[in-house]
C-alpha positions as a printed NumPy array, in Angstrom:
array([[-15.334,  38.349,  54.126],
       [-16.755,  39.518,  51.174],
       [-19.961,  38.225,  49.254],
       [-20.867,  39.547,  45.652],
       [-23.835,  38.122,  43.448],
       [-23.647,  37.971,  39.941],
       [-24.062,  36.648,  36.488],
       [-22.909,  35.259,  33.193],
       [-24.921,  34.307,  29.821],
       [-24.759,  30.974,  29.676],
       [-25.958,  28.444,  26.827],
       [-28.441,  29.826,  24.396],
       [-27.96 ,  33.236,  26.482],
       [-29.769,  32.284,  29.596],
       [-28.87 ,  34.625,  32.3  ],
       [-27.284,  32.752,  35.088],
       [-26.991,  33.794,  38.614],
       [-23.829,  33.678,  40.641],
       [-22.26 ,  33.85 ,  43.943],
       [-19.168,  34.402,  45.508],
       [-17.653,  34.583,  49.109],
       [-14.173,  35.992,  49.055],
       [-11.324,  35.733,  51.756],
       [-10.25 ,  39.298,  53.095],
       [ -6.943,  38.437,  52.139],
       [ -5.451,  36.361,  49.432],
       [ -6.867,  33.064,  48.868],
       [ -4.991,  29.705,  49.006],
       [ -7.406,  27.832,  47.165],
       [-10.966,  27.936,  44.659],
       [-13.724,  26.131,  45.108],
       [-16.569,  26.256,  42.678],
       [-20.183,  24.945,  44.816],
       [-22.547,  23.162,  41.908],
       [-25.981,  22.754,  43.782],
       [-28.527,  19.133,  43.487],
       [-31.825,  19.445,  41.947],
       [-34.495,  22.246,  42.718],
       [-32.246,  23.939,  45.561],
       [-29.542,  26.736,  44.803],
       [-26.28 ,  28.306,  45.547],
       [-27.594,  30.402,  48.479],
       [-28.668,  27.255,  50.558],
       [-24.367,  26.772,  50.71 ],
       [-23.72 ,  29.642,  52.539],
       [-22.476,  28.274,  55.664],
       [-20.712,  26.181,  54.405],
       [-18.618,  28.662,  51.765],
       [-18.396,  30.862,  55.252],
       [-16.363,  27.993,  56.478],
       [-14.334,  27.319,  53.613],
       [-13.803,  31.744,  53.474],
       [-12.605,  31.505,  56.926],
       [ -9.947,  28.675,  56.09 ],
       [ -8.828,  30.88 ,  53.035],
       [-10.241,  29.583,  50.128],
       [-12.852,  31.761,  47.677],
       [-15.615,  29.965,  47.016],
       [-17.927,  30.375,  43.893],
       [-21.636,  29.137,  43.213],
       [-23.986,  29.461,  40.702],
       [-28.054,  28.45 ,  40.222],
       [-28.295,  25.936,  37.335],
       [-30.535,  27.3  ,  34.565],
       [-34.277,  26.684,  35.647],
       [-33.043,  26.819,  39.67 ],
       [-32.706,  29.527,  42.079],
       [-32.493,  32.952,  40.466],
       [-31.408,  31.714,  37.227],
       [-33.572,  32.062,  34.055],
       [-34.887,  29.067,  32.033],
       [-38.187,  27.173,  32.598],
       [-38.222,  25.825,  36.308],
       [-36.154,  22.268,  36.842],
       [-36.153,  21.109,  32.981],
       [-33.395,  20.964,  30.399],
       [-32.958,  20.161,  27.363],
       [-29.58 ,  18.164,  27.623],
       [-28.196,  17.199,  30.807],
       [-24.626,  18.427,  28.999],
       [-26.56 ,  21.644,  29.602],
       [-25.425,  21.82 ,  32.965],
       [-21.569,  20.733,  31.975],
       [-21.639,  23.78 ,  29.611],
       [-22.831,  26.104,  32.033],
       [-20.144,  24.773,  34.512],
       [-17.269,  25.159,  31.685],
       [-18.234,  28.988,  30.925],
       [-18.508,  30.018,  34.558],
       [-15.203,  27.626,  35.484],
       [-12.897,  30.082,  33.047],
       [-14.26 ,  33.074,  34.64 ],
       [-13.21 ,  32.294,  37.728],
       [-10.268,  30.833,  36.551],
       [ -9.829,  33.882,  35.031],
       [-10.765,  35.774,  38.402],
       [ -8.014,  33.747,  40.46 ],
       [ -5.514,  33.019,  38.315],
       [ -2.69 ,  30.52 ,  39.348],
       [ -4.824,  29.2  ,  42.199],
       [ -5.8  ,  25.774,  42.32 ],
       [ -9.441,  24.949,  41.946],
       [-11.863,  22.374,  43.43 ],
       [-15.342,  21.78 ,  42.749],
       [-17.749,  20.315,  45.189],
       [-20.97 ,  18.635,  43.548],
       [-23.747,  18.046,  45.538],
       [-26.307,  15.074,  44.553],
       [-27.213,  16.138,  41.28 ],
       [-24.78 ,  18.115,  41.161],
       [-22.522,  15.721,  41.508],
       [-23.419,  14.04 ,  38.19 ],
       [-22.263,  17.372,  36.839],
       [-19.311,  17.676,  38.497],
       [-18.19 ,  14.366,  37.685],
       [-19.093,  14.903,  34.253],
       [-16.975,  18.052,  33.482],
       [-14.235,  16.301,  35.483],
       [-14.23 ,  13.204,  32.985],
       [-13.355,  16.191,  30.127],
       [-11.524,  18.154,  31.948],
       [ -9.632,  17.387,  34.854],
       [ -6.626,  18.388,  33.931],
       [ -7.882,  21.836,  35.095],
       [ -9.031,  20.513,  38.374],
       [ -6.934,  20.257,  41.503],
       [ -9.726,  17.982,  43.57 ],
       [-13.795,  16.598,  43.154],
       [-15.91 ,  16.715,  46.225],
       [-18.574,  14.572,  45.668],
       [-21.75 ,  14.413,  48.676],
       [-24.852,  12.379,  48.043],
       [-23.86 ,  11.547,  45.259],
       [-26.694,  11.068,  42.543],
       [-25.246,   7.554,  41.042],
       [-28.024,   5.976,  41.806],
       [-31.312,   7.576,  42.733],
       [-33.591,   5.838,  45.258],
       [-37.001,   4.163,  43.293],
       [-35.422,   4.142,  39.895],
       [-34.345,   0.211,  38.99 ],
       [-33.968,  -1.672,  35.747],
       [-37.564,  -2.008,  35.774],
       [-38.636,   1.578,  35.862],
       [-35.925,   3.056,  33.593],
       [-37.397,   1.877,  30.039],
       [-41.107,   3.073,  30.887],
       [-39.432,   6.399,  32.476],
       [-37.343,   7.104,  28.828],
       [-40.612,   5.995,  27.377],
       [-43.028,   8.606,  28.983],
       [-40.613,  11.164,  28.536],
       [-40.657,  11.278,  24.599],
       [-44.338,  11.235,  25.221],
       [-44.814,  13.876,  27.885],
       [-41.413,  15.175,  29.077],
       [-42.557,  18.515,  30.86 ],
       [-45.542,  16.47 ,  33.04 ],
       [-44.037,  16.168,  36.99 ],
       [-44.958,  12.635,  37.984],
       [-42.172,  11.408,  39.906],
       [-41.723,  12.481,  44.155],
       [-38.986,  14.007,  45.941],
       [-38.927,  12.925,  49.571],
       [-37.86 ,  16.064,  51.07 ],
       [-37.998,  14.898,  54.709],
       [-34.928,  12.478,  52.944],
       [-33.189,  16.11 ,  53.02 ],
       [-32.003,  15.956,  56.773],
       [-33.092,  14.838,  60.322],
       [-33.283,  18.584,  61.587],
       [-36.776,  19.359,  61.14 ],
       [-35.501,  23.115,  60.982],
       [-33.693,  22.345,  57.736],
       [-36.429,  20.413,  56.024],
       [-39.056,  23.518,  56.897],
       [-36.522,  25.672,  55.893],
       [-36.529,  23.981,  53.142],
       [-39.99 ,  24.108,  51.94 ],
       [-40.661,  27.849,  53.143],
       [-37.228,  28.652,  50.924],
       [-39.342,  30.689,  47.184],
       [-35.936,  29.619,  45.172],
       [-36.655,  26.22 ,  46.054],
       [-38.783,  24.62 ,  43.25 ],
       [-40.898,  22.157,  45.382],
       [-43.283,  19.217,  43.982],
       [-43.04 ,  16.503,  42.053],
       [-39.569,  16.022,  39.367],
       [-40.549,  16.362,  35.535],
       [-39.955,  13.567,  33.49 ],
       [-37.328,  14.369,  31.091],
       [-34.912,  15.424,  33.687],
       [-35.681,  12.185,  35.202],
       [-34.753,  10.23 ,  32.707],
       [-31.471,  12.911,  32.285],
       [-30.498,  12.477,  35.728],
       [-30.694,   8.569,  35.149],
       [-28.619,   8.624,  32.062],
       [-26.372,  10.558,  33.357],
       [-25.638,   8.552,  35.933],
       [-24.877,   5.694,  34.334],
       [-21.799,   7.823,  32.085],
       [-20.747,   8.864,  35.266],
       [-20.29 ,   4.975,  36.645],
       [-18.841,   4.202,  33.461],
       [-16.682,   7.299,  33.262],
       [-14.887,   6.622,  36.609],
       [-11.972,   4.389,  36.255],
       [-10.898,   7.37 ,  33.257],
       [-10.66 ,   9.671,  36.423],
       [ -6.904,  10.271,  37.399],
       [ -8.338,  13.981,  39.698],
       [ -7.692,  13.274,  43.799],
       [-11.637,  12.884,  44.923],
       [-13.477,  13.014,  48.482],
       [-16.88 ,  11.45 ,  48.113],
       [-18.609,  12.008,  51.751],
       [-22.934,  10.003,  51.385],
       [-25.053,   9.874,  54.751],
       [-25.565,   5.874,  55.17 ],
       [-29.321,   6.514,  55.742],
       [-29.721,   8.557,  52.342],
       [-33.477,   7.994,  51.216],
       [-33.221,   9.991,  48.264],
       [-29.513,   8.895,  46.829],
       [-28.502,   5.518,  47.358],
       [-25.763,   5.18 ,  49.522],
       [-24.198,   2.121,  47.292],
       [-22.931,   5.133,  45.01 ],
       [-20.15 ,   5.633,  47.446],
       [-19.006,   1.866,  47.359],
       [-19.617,   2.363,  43.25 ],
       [-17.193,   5.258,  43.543],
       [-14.835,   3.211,  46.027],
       [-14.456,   0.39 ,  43.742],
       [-14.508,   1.953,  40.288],
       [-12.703,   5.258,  39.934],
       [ -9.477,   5.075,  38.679],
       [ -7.623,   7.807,  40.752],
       [ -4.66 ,   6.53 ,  43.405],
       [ -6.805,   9.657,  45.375],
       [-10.052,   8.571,  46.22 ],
       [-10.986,   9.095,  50.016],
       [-14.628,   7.67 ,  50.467],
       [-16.554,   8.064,  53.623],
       [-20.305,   7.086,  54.942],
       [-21.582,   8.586,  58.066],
       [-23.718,   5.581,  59.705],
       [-27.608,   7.41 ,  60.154],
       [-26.97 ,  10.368,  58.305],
       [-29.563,  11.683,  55.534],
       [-29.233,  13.279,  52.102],
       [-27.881,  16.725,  52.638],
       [-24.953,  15.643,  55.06 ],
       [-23.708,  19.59 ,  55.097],
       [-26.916,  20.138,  57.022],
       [-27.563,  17.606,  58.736],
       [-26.856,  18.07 ,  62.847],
       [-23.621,  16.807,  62.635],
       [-22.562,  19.239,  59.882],
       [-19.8  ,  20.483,  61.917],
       [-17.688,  17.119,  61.235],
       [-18.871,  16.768,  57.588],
       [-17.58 ,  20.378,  56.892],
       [-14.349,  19.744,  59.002],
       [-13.923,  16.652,  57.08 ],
       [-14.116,  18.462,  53.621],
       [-11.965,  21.259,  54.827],
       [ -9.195,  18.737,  56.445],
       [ -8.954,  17.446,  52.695],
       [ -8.402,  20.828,  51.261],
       [ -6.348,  21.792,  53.291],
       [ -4.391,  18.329,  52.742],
       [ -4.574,  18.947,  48.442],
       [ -3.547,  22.602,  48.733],
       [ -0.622,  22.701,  51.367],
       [  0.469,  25.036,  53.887],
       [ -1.541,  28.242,  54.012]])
């Protein structure tokens, strides 16, 4: 296995830092990794080592503001931001693996973003993993929403609102990695991207009976920090014949880490394997 960091300039000429785990031999399959909120692409690493070994390449990159990307630390100007980002690094490795099918796999919020450049372009896309998805965040009702969008004309860049990391997994090991982890950005979530992530949401319920892509949305039923009603949202509402939805019953946020991991990632690869064919 091979694994090569890199970059690309993406919008307004941010430098953005990349990732990529490639098969010693040809690859049956792409799949691009878009990370949630405040983490990055190295915290995937198992899991792309799994996907390597079943012959797929797999591709990350840090959002702008995350990880070892450049941009001021977990704000943005335009959720979009994110989608752009995506697009630019999505034709270089299209460009990297020509003819090869290609998935991407968006984790909480980056699963917002991932269903967002799949309502514009899925045409391009042979599959959507979806985990934790971030349809509806946890503390954030239609009470809340107008006084968030409210404070965040007024004071976008303040951090007021908590992240309950300990919602990441049930292994204690993973939630102190976690926290000990200097590309994590740790604290409490600024307001504009609050209100972002929120919005963005919302297009992304309203955007998915327009999907026609096969999806795999996997959400731990004990999620504290996503709401595990986004998987019956995603169930009931997107459009495509394809749609495999499953809960695990106890699990938390990050079900990739969590200690039954070994399924989760079995599960994801058993649907690859099923969208690409034969290797």
């Amino acid at each position: 296995m091979q694994h090569v960091t890199g970059s690309f300039r993406g919008l307004g000429g941010l430098r953005i830092f990349t990732r990529r785990w490639l098969p010693d031999g040809d690859p049956r399959g792409v799949v691009i990794v878009v990370h949630g909120y405040g983490e990055h692409s190295g915290r995937y690493a198992h899991v792309a080592c799994a996907m390597v070994e079943r012959g797929y390449a797999v591709y990350a990159l840090d959002h702008r503001g995350h990880g070892q990307s450049e941009g001021t630390r977990v704000q943005v100007e335009r959720f979009d931001d994110y989608v752009t980002d995506l697009r630019t690094y999505f034709e270089e490795v299209r460009a990297a693996q020509p003819g090869l099918p290609i998935f991407v796999y968006g984790h909480s919020m980056g699963s917002l973003i991932g269903l967002l450049f799949a309502l514009r372009y899925q045409d391009d896309l042979a599959g959507l993993i979806l985990t934790g998805a971030a349809l509806k965040p946890v503390g954030v009702n239609g009470a809340t929403k107008p006084l968030l969008r409210l404070a965040s004309r007024a004071i976008p860049a303040v951090r007021l609102v908590p992240l309950a990391v300990a919602g990441i997994s049930r292994d204690p090991a993973v939630v102190e990695r976690y926290k000990s982890d200097p590309d994590v950005v740790l604290g409490l979530l600024r307001l504009r991207l609050v209100v972002e992530l929120v919005e963005a949401g919302q297009r992304c319920i309203a955007g998915l009976p327009r999907l026609r892509v096969p999806i795999l949305a996997l959400h731990g039923g004990a999620d504290p920090i996503c709401d595990p009603q986004a998987a019956a949202i995603i169930r009931q509402r997107s459009g495509s014949p394809d749609t495999t939805v499953k809960v695990y019953p106890g699990l938390y946020h990050e079900v990739h880490n969590e200690p039954e991991q070994a399924q989760v990632i079995e599960d994801m690869l058993g649907w690859l394997d099923a969208h690409v064919g034969p290797s």
